[in-house]
C-alpha positions as CSV (number, residue, x, y, z in Angstrom):
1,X,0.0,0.0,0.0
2,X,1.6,3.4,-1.2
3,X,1.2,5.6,2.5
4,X,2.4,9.2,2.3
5,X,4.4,10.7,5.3
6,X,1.5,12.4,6.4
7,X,-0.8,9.4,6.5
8,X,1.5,6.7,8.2
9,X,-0.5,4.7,10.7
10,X,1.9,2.1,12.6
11,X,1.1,2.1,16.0
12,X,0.5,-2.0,15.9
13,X,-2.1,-2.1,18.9
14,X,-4.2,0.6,17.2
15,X,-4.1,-1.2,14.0
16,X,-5.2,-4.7,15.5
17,X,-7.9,-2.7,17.8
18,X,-9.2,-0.9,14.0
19,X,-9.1,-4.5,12.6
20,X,-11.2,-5.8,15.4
21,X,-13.9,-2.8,15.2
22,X,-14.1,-3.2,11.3
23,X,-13.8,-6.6,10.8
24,X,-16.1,-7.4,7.8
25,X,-13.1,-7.5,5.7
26,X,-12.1,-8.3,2.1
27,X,-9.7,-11.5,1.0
28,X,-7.7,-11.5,-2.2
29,X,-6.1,-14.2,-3.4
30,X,-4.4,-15.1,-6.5
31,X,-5.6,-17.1,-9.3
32,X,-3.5,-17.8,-12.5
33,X,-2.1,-14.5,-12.0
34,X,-5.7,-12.9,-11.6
35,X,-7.0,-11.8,-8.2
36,X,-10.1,-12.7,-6.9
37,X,-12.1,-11.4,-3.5
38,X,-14.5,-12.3,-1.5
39,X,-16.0,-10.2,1.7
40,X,-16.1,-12.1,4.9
41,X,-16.3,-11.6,8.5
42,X,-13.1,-12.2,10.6
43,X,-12.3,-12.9,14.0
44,X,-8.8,-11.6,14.9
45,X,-7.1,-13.3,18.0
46,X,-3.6,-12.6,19.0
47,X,-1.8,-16.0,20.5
48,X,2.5,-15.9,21.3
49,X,2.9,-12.2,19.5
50,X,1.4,-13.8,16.5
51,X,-1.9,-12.3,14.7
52,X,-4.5,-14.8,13.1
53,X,-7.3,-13.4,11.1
54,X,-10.3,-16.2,10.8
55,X,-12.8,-16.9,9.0
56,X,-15.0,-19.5,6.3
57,X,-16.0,-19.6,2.7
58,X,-18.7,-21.2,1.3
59,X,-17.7,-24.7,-0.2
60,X,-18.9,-23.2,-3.5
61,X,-16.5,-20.2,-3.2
62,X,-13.3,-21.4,-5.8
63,X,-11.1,-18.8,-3.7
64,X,-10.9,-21.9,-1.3
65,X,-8.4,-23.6,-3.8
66,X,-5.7,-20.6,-3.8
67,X,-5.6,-19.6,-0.3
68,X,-3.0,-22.2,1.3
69,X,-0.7,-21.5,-2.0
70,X,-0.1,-18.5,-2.3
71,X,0.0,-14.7,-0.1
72,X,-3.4,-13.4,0.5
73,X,-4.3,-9.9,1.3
74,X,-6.9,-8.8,3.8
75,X,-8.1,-5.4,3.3
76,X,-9.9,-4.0,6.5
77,X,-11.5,-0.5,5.7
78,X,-14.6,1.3,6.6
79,X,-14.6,5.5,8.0
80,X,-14.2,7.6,5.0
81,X,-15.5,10.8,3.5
82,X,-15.4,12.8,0.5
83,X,-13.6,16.2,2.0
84,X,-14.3,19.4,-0.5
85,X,-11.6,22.0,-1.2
86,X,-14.3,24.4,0.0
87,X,-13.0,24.1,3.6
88,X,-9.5,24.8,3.1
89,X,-8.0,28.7,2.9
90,X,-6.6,28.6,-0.6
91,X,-8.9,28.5,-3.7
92,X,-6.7,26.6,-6.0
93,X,-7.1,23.1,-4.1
94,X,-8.8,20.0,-5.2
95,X,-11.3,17.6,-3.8
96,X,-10.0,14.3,-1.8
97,X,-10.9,11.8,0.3
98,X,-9.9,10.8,4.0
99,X,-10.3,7.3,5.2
100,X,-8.2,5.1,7.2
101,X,-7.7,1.5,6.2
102,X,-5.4,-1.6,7.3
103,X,-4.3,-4.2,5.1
104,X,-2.9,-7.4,6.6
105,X,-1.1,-10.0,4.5
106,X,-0.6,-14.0,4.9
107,X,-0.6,-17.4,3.9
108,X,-4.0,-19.3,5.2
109,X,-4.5,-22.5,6.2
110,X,-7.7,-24.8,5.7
111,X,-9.4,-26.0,8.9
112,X,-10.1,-29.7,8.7
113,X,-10.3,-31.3,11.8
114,X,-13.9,-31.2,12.8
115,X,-13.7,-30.1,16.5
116,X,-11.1,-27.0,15.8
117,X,-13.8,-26.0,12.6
118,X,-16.7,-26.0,15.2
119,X,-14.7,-24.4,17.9
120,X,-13.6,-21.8,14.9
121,X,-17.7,-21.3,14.0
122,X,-18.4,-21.1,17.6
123,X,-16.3,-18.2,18.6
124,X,-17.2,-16.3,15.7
125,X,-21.0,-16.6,17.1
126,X,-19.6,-15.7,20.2
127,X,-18.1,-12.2,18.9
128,X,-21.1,-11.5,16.2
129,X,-23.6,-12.8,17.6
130,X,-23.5,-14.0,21.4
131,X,-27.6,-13.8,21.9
132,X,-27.6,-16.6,19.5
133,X,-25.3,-19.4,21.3
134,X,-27.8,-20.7,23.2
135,X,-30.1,-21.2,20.2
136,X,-27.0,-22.6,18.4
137,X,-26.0,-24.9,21.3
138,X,-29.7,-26.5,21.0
139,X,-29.5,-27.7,17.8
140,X,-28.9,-31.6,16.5
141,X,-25.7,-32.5,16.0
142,X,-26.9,-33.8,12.4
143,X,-27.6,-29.9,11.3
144,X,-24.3,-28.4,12.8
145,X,-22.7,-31.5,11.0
146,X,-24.6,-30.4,7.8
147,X,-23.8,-26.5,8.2
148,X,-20.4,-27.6,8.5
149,X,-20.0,-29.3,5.9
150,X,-21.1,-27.0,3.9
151,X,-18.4,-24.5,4.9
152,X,-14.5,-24.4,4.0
153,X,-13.0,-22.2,7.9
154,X,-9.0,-21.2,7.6
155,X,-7.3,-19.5,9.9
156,X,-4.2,-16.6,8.5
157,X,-1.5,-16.3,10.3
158,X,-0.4,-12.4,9.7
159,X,3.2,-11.8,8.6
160,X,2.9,-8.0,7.2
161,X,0.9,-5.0,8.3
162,X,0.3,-2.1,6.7
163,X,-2.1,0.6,7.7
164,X,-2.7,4.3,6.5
165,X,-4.7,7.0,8.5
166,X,-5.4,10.1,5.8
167,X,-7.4,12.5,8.4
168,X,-6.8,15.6,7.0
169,X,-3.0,16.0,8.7
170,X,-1.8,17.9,6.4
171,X,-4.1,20.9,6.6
172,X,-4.1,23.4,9.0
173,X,-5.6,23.6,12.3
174,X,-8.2,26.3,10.9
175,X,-8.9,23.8,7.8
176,X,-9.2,20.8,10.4
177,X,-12.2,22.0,12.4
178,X,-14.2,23.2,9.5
179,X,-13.7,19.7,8.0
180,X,-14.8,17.8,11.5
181,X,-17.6,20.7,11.8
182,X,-19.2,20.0,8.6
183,X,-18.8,16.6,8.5
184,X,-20.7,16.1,12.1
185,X,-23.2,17.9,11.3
186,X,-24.4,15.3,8.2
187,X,-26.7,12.7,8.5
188,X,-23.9,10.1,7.7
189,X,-22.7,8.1,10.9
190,X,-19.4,6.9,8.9
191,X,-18.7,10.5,8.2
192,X,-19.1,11.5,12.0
193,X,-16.4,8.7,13.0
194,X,-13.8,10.6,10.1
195,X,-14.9,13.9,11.8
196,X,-14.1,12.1,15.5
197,X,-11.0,10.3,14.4
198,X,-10.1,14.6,12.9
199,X,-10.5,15.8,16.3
200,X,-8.7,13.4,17.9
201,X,-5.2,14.3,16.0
């Protein structure tokens, strides 16, 4: 990911916390020198300072056959907003756009022991949807073995990290609060968390 000075974002506990609170994420893997992506929710765990990022595919999904072979890139993004030139002090400046994203790259590996898959499924119930366990926990082992089945989890272990925070750093002060000002007083939730994220420079 190109990250201009201005926009570094490295701080690794803040990137894993970002990962955590945005973490319907997109995989890309390669295919006969092609990518392809699919959007999936992950669970991110940190075990022995190693980060794992997990998740399943449908059995359909083809993506299955290119994960364990090759680099895959997880990109974790989500607060942005279109920022217009009328907020800064000079005329002659042109439109952009401030987000913040992580991208997190790795080899994966296919789940296929059958207590490890279910214990995989189970804590990402847990994390998205805990009111549903005990629902979950009450059903016959023939449908979990069914919904399992029909299901491809991996777990990727992390070894690179990138992140870029573009908040509007390098504007001034002045152009800073009339950027967070405008953009909290919208309508649009994901552009109140760019104006938060603004203020909290």
């Amino acid at each position: 990911m190109y990250v201009p000075k201005h926009f570094q974002f490295e701080d690794y506990k803040e990137q894993v916390a970002f990962m955590k609170q945005y973490s319907f994420a997109t995989i890309v893997s390669i295919k006969d020198d092609r990518p392809i992506a699919t959007q999936l929710p992950f669970e991110i765990n940190e075990q022995a300072n190693k980060l794992f990022l997990t998740s399943h595919f449908a059995i359909a999904n083809e993506q299955t056959n290119y994960i364990e072979a090759n680099t895959s890139l997880v990109i974790f993004s989500e607060p942005h907003a279109y920022i217009s030139p009328i907020h800064y002090d000079k005329a002659e400046s042109v439109p952009t756009w401030d987000y913040i994203a992580v991208h997190a790259y790795g080899t994966a590996k296919i789940i296929t022991e059958e207590e490890a898959k279910l214990n995989a499924l189970e804590q990402m119930i847990r994390t998205y949807d805990n009111d549903y366990l005990t629902q979950w926990q009450g059903l016959s082992d023939r449908f979990k073995k069914g919904m399992m089945r029909g299901i491809v989890a991996f777990e990727l272990e992390v070894t690179t990290i990138q992140g870029q925070k573009k908040i509007s750093q390098n504007k001034t002060a002045s152009e800073r609060e009339r950027i967070a000002a405008y953009l909290e007083n919208g309508d649009n939730q994901v552009e109140k968390s760019i104006a938060e994220s603004i203020r909290n420079l």
